[in-house]
Structures are given as C-alpha cells and as structure tokens.
py3Dmol code that shows the C-alpha trace and the ligand (Angstrom):
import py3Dmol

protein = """\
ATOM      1  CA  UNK A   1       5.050  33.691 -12.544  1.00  0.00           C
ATOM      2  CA  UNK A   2       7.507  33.556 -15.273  1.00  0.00           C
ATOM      3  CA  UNK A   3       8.289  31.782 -17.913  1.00  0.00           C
ATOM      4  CA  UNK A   4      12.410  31.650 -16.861  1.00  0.00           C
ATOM      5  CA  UNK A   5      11.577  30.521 -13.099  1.00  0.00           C
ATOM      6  CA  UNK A   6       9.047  27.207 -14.410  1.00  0.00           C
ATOM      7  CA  UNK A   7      11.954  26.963 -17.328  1.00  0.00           C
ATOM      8  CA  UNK A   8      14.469  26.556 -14.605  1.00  0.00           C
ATOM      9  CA  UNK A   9      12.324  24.554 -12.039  1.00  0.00           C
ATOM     10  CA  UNK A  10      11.260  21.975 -15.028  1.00  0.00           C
ATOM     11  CA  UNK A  11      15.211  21.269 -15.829  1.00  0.00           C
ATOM     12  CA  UNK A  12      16.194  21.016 -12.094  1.00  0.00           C
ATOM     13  CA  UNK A  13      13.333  18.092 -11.588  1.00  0.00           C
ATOM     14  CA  UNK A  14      14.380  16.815 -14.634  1.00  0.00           C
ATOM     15  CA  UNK A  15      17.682  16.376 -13.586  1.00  0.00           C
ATOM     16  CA  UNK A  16      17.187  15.704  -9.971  1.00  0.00           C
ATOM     17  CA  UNK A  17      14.689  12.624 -10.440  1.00  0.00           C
ATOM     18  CA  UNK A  18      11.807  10.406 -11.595  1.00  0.00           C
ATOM     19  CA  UNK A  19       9.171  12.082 -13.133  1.00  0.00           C
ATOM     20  CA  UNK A  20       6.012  11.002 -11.913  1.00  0.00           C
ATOM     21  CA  UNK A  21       4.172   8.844 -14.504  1.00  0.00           C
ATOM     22  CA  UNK A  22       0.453   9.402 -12.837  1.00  0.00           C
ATOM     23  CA  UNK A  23      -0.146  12.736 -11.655  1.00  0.00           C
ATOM     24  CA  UNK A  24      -3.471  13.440  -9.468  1.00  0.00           C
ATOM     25  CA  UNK A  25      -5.182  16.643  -8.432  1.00  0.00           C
ATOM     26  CA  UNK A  26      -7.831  17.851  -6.125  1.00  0.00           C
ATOM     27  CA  UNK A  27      -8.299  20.996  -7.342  1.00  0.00           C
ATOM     28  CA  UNK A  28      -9.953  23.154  -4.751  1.00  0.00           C
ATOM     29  CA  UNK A  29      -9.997  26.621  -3.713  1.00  0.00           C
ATOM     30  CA  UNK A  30     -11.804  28.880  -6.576  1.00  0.00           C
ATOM     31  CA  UNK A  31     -14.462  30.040  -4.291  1.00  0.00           C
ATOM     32  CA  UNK A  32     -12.582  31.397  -2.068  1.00  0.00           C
ATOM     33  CA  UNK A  33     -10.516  32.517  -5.014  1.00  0.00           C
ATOM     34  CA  UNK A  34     -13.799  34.016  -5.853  1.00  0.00           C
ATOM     35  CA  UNK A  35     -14.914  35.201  -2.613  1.00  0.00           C
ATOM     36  CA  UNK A  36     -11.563  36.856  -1.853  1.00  0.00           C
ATOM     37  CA  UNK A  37     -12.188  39.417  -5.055  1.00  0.00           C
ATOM     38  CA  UNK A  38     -15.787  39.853  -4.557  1.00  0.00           C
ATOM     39  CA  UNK A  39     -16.881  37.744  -7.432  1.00  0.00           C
ATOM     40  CA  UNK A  40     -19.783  35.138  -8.111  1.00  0.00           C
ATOM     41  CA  UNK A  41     -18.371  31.271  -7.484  1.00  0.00           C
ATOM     42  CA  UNK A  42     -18.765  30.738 -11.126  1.00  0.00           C
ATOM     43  CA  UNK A  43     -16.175  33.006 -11.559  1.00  0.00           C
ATOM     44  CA  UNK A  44     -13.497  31.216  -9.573  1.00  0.00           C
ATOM     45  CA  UNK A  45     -14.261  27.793 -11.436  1.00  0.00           C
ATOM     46  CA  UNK A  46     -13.725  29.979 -14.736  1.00  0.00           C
ATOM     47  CA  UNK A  47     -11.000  30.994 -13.720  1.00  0.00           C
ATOM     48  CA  UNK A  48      -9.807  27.262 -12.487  1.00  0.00           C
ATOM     49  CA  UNK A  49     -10.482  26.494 -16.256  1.00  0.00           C
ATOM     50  CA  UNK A  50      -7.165  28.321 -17.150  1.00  0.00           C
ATOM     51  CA  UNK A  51      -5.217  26.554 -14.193  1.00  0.00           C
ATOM     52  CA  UNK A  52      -6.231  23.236 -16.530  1.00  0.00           C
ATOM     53  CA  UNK A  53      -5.118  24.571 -19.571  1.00  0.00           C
ATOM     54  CA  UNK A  54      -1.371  25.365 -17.627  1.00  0.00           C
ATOM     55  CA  UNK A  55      -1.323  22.569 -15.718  1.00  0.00           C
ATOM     56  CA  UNK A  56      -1.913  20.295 -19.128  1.00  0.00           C
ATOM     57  CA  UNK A  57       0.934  22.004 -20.605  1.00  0.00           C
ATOM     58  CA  UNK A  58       3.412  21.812 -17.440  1.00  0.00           C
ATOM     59  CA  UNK A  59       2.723  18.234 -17.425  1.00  0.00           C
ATOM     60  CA  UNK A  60       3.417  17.490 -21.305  1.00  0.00           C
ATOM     61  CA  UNK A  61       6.732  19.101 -20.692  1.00  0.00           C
ATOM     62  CA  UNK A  62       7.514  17.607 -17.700  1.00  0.00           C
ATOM     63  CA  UNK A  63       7.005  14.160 -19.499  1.00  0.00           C
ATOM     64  CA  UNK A  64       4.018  13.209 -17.030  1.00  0.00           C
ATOM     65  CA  UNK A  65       1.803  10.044 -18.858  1.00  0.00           C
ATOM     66  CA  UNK A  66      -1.126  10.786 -17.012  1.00  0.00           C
ATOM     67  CA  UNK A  67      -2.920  13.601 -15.225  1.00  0.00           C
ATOM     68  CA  UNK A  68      -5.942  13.223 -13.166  1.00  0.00           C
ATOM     69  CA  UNK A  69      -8.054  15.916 -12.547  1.00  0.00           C
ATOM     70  CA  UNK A  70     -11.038  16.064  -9.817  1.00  0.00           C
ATOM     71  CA  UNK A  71     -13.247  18.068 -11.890  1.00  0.00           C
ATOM     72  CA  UNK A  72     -16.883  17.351 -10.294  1.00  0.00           C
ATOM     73  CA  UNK A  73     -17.530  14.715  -7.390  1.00  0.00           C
ATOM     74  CA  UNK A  74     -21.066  13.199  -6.679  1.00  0.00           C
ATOM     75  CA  UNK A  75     -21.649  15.019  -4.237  1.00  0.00           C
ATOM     76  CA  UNK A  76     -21.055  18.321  -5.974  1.00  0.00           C
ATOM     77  CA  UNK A  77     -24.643  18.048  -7.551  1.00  0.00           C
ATOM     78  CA  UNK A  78     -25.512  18.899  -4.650  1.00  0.00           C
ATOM     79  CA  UNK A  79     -24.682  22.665  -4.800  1.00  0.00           C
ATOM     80  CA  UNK A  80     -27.148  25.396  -5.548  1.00  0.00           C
ATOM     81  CA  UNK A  81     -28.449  24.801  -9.396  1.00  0.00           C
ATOM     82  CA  UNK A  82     -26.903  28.031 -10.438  1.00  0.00           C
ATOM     83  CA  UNK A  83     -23.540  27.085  -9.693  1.00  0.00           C
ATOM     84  CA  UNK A  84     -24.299  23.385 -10.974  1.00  0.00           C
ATOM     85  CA  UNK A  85     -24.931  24.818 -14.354  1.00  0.00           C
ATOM     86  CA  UNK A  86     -22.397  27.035 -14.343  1.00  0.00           C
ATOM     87  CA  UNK A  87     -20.003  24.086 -14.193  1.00  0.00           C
ATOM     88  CA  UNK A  88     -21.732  21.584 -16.622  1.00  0.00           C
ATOM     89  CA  UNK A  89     -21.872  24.596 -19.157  1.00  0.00           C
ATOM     90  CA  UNK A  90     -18.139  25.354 -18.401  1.00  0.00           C
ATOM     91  CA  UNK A  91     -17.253  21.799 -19.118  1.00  0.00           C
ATOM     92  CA  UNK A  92     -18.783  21.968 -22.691  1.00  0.00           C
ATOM     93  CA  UNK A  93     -16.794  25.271 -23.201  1.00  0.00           C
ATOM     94  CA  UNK A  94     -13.802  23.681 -22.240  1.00  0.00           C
ATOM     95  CA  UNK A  95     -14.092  21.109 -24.480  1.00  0.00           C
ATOM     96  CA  UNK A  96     -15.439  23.078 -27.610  1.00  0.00           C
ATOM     97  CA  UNK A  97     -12.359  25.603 -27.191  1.00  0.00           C
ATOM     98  CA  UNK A  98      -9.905  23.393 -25.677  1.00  0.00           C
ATOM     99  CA  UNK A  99     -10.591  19.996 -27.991  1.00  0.00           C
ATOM    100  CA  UNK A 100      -8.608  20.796 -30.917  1.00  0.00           C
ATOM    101  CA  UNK A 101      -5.210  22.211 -28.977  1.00  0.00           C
ATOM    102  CA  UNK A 102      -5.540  19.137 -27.290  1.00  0.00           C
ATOM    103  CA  UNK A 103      -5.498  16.800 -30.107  1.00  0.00           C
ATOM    104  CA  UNK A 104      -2.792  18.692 -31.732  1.00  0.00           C
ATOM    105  CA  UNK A 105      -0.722  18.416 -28.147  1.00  0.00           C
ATOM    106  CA  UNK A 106      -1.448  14.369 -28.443  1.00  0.00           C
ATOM    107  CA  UNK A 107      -3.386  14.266 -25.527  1.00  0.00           C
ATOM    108  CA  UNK A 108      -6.053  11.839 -25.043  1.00  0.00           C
ATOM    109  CA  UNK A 109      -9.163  12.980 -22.748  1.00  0.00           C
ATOM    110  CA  UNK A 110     -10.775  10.098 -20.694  1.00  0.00           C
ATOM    111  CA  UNK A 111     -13.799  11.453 -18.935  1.00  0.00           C
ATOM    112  CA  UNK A 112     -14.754   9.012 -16.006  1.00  0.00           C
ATOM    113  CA  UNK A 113     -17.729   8.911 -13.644  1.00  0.00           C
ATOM    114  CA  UNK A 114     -21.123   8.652 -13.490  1.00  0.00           C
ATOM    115  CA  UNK A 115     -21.368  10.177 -17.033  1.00  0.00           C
ATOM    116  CA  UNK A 116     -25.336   9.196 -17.374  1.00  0.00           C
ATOM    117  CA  UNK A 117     -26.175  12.286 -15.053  1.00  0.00           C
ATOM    118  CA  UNK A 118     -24.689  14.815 -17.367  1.00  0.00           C
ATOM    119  CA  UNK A 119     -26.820  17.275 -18.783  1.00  0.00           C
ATOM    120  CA  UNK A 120     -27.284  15.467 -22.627  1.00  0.00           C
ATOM    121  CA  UNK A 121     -25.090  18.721 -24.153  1.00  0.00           C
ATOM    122  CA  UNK A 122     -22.556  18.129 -21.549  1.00  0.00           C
ATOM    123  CA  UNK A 123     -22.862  14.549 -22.520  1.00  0.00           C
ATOM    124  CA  UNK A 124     -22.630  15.051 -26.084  1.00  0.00           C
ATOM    125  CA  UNK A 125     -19.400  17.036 -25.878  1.00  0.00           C
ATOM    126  CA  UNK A 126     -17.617  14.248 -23.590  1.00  0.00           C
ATOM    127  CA  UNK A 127     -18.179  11.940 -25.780  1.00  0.00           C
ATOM    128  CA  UNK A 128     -17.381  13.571 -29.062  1.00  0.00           C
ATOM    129  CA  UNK A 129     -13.529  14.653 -27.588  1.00  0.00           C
ATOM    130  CA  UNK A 130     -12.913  11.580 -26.148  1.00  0.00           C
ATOM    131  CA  UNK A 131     -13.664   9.784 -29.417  1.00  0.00           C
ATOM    132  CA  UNK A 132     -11.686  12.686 -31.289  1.00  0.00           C
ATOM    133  CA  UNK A 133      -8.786  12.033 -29.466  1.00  0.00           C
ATOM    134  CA  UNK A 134      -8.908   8.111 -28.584  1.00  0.00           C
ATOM    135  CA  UNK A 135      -6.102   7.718 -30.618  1.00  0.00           C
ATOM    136  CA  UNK A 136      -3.403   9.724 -28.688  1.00  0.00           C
ATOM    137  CA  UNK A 137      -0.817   8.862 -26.956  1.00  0.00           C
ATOM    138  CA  UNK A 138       1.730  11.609 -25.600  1.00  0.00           C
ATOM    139  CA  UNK A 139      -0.407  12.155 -22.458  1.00  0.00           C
ATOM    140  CA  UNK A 140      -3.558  10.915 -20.867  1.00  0.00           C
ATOM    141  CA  UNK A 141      -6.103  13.420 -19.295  1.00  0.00           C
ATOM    142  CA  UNK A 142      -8.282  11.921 -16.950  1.00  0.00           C
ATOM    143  CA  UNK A 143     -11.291  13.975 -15.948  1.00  0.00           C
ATOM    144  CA  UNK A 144     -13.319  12.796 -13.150  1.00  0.00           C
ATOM    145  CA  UNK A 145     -16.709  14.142 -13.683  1.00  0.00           C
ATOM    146  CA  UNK A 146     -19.786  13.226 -11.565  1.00  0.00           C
ATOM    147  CA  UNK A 147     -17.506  11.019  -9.400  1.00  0.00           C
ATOM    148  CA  UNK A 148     -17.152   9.238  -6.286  1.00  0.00           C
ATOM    149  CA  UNK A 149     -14.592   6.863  -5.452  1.00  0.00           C
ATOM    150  CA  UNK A 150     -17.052   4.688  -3.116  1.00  0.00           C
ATOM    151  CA  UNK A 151     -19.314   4.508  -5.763  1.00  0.00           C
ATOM    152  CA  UNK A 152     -16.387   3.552  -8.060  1.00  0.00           C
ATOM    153  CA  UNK A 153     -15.188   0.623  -6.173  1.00  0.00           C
ATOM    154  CA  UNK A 154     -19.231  -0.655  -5.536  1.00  0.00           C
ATOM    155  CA  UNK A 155     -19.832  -0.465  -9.337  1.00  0.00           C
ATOM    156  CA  UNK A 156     -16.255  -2.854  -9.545  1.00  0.00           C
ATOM    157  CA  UNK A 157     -18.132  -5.056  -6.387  1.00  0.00           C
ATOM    158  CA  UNK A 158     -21.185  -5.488  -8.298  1.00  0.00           C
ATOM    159  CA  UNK A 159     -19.588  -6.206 -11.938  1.00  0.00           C
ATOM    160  CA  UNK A 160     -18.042  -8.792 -10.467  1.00  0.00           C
ATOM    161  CA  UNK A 161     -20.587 -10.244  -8.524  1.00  0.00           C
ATOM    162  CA  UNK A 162     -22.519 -10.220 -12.221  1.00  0.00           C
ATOM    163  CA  UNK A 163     -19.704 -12.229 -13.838  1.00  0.00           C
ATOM    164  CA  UNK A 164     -19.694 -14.705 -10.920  1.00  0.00           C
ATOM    165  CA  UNK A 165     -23.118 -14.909 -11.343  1.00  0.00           C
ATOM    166  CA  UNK A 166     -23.236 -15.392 -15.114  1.00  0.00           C
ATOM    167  CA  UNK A 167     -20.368 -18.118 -14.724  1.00  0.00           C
ATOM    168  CA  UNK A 168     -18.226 -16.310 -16.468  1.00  0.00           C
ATOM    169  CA  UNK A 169     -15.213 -16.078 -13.517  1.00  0.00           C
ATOM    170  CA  UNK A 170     -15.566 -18.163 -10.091  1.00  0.00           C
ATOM    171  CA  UNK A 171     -15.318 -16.316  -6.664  1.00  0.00           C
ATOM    172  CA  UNK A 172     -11.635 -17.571  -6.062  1.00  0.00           C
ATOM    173  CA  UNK A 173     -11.150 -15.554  -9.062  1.00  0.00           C
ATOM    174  CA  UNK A 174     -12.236 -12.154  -7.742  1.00  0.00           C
ATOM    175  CA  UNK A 175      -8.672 -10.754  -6.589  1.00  0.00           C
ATOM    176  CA  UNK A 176      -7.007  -7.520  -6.603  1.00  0.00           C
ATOM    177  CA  UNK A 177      -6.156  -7.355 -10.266  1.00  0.00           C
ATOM    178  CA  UNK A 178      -9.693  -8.654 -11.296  1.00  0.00           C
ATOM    179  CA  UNK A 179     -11.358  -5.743  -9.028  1.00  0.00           C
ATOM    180  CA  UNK A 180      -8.859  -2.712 -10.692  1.00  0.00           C
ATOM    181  CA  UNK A 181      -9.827  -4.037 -13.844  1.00  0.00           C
ATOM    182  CA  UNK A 182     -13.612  -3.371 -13.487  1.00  0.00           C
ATOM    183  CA  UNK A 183     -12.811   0.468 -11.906  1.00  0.00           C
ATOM    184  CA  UNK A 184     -12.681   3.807 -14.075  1.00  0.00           C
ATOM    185  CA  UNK A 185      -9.185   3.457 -14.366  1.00  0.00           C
ATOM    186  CA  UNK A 186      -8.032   0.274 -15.699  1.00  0.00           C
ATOM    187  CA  UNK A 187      -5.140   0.566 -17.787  1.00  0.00           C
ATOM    188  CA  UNK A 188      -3.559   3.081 -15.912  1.00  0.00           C
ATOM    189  CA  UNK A 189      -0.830   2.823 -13.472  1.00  0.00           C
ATOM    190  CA  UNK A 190      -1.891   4.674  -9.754  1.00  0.00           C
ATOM    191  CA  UNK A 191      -0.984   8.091  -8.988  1.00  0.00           C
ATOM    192  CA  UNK A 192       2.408   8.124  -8.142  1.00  0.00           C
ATOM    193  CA  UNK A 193       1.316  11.791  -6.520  1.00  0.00           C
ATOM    194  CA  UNK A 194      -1.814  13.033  -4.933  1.00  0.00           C
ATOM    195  CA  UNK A 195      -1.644  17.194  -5.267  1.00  0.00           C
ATOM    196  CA  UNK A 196      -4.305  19.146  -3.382  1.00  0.00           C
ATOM    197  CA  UNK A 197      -4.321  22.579  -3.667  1.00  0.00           C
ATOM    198  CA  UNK A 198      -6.049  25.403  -1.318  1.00  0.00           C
ATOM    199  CA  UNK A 199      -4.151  23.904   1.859  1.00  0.00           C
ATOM    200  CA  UNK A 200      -7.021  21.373   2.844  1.00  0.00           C
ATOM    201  CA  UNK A 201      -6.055  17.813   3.853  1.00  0.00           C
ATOM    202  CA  UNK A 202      -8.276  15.793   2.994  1.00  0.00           C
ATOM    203  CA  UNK A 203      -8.780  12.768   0.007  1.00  0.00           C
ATOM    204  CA  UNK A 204     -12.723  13.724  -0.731  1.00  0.00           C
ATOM    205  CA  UNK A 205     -13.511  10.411  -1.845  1.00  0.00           C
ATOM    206  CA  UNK A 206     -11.108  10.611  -4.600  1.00  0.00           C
ATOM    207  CA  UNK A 207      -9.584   7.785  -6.113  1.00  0.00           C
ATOM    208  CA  UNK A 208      -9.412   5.704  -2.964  1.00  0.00           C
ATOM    209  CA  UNK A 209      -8.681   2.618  -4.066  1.00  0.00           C
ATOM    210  CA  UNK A 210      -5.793   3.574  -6.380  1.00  0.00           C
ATOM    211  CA  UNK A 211      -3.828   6.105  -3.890  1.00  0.00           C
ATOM    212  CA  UNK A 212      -2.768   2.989  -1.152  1.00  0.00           C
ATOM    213  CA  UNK A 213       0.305   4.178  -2.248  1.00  0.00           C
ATOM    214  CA  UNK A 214       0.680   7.308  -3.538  1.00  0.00           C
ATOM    215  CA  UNK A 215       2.463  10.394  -2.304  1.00  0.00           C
ATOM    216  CA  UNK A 216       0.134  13.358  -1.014  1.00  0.00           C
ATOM    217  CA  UNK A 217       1.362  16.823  -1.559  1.00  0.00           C
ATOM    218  CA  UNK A 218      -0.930  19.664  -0.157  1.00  0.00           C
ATOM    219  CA  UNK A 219      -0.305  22.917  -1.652  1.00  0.00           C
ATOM    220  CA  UNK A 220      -1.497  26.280  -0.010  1.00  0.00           C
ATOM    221  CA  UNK A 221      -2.505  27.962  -3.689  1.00  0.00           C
ATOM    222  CA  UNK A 222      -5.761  28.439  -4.340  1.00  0.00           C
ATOM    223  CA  UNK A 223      -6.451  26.118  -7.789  1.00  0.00           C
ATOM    224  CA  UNK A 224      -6.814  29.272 -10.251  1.00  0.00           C
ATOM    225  CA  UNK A 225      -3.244  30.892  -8.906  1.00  0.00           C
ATOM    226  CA  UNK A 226      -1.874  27.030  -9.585  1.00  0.00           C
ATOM    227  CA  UNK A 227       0.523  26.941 -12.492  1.00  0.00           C
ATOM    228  CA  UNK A 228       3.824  25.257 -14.099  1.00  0.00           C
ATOM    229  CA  UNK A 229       5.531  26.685 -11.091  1.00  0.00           C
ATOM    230  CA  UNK A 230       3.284  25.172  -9.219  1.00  0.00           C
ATOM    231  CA  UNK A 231       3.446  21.687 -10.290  1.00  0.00           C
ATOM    232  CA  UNK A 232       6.935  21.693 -10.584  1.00  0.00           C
ATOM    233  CA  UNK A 233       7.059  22.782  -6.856  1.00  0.00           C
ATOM    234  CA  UNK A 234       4.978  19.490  -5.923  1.00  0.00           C
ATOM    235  CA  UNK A 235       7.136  17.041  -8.387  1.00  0.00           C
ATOM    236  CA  UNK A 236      10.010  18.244  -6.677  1.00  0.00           C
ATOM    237  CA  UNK A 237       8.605  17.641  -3.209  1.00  0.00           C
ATOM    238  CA  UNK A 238       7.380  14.322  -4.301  1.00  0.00           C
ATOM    239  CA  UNK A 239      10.948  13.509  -5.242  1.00  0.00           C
ATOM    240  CA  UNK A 240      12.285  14.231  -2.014  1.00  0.00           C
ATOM    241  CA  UNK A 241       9.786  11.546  -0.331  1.00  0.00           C
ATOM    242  CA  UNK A 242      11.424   8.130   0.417  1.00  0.00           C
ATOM    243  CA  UNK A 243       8.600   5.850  -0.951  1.00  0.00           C
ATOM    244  CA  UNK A 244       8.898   2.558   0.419  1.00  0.00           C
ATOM    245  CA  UNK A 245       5.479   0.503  -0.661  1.00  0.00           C
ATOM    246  CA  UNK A 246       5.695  -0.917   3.288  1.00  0.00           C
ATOM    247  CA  UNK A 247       8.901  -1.626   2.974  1.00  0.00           C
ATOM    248  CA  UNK A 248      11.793  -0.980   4.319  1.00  0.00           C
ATOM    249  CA  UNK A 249      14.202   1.518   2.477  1.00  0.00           C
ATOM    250  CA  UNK A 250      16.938   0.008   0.193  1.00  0.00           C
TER     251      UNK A 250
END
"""
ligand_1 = """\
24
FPP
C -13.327 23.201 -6.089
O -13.394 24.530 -5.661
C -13.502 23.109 -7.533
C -14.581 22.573 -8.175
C -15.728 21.975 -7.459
C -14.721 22.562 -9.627
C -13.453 22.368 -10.411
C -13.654 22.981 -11.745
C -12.715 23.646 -12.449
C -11.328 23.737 -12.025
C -13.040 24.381 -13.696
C -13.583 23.579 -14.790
C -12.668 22.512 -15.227
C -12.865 21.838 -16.354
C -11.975 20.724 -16.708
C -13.951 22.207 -17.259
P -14.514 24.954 -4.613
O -15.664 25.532 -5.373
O -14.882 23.798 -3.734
O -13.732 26.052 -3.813
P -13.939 26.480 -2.280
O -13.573 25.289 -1.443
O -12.961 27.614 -2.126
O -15.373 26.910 -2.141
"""
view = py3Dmol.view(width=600, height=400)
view.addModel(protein, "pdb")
view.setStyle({"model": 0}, {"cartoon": {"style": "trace"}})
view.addModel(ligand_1, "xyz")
view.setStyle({"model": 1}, {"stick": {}})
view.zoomTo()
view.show()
C-alpha cells in the first residue's frame, strides 16, 4: 500500500459522503495470516497489533468518532493457555507503547467487557490508559476485551431487574433507552458499519444489540494485511448502501 492511493481514497469518501460516526470491526484472520507463513499464532495477533495502530490513524483522518475493535471475546479464553497469554501480554504491550501516541492523537481508550478476568497486569494497564486519556475527545477507541454480547445484554437484564427491585425505577419503566443505558456502550451512538475482515460472515456475538441497524461489510483481507486502504475501501462501500432503518427509501 501507499501512502498516495489511501491519500486519494480518503479525499474521494470525503467528498462522496457521510463519514461513518461509529465504526466496528471483527478483526479476524491472523492465524491463518500466521499459518500461511509458517509462523506460531502469536505471531499473527502481533502482527494484527500493527493493523490497530493503522487502522486508529485511518480513522482519525477520516473524521470517524468512534472505532470499535473486537479484541478478545469470552469465548476466546478458551484457546490453548499459550496463545491466551500471548494475547493478554500483547494487550499490556500495546498499551505501554501505544498509550502516549494515543493521548497525544486525542484519543480516548474505553476498554469494555468482562474486565475482572484479566490477568491483574493486564488489568492494571487498562485501567491506567483509560484514566490517562478519559479526558479526550477527537476519537473514541473502544476495545472489547473478554466480551460477549449475550452476556452484555444479561448483565443490562439483571441491572435492571436490581433497580426494579430496589424501587428505584418501576417495570413500565424498563424500555429500550433504559436497557442501552445499562450496556458497555452507553453514550455512544451504534455502529453505523460492521467491518469483518478474513471473508467470514458471521456477527460472533458481537455487539448484538447495537448492530439492528448497522451496515455489514465483509472484507476478504486477513486483519494484519488490513490498512487505511482498507478501511477506506469499506467506508466507501458503506456509502453506497441505501440504509433505510425499515423504511422505505426517501
Ligand atoms: C482473530 O484472529 C483475532 C483475535 C482473536 C485477536 C485479535 C488481536 C489483535 C488484533 C492483536 C492485539 C490487539 C490489541 C488491541 C492489543 P484468529 O486468531 O481467530 O484468526 P484465524 O481465524 O485465522 O485463526
């Protein structure tokens, strides 16, 4: 890739269209990145780490508010130790090298999930960059780590049930607004565009509750060849969509 073909791709979406406010990825494909130049797994996910470091840039030029990035689902602790470890210690790396860049770029780093199963170093480094860069404002990184969108949206169920419980709101209360308030994500608006990358179709329990609406764009790149280029690609195909929220077009 370039530098002159992502210049030219980022002024044609520009020009063409919306940008996308909420950006989501399922990035997938660096073991068979991996596997396809006879390396270890761990490898490929190392390599993935430098398709987030593009992809963060891309987006703060594109003018993207938020990017959401499937780093590490539930079920992923379920995946030999080795390559468990491997991930949680890449995490901390990517935060101790990538946490001051980041401020200086103005983003702000959410981590959500179930972030009580971390390994307490992983732990420790979530929470210091998120509270290092609370403040931010030019683009929201959302890192899903340790998550599950089933689990997501029963954790909203049973904070709810709590408050009813407690008095504090009565059942008639419990609507659509009251249940995105208690998920991960409150405060932001929903992916306007679901990217996958490695040509697989599938959501993956990923944000299920938030994409009702959202555009899905499957790309065929594995998630360590994914670049600028490559999210300008899927802007641009999200653009061409007709998006009519179950209506019918204007
Ligand atoms: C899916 O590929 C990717 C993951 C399970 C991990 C994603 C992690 C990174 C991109 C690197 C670390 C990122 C941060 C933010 C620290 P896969 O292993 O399922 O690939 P496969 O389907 O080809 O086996």
């Amino acid at each position: 890739m370039t530098v002159s073909v992502s210049a030219g791709l980022l002024d044609q979406i520009k020009q063409h269209g919306a940008i996308p406010r909420h950006v989501a990825i399922i990035m997938d494909g660096n073991g068979r990145w991996a596997r396809g130049r006879m390396l270890p797994r761990p490898l490929g996910h190392r390599s993935g780490m430098k398709a987030v470091r593009e992809v963060v840039e891309g987006a703060i030029e594109a003018g993207v508010e938020v990017l959401s990035l499937f780093a590490f689902s539930q079920e992923n602790w379920q995946r030999p130790a080795g390559e468990v470890s491997a991930l949680m210690s890449l995490l901390e790396e990517y935060i101790q090298k990538e946490a001051d860049e980041l401020e200086e770029q103005g983003v702000r780093v959410c981590m959500l999930g179930e972030l009580d199963r971390l390994t307490p170093p992983a732990f420790a480094a979530v929470d210091r960059v998120m509270k290092q860069t609370a403040h931010n404002t030019k683009l929201r990184l959302n890192l899903f780590i340790s998550y599950g969108a089933r689990a997501e949206i029963t954790r909203a169920a049973r904070l709810l049930a709590e408050d009813v419980a407690a008095g504090r709101i009565t059942p008639a209360q419990v609507d659509d607004a009251a249940l995105e308030a208690k998920l991960f994500t409150a405060g932001c608006p929903d992916p306007d565009v679901l990217i996958r990358t490695s040509g697989e179709q599938r959501i993956s329990n990923f944000l299920l509750w938030q994409v009702a609406y959202t555009e899905l764009v499957i790309s065929d790149v594995l998630w360590p060849d994914f670049g600028r280029r490559e999210l300008y690609q899927a802007i641009a195909e999200y653009q061409n969509r007709d998006r009519r929220f179950g209506r019918v077009s204007s």
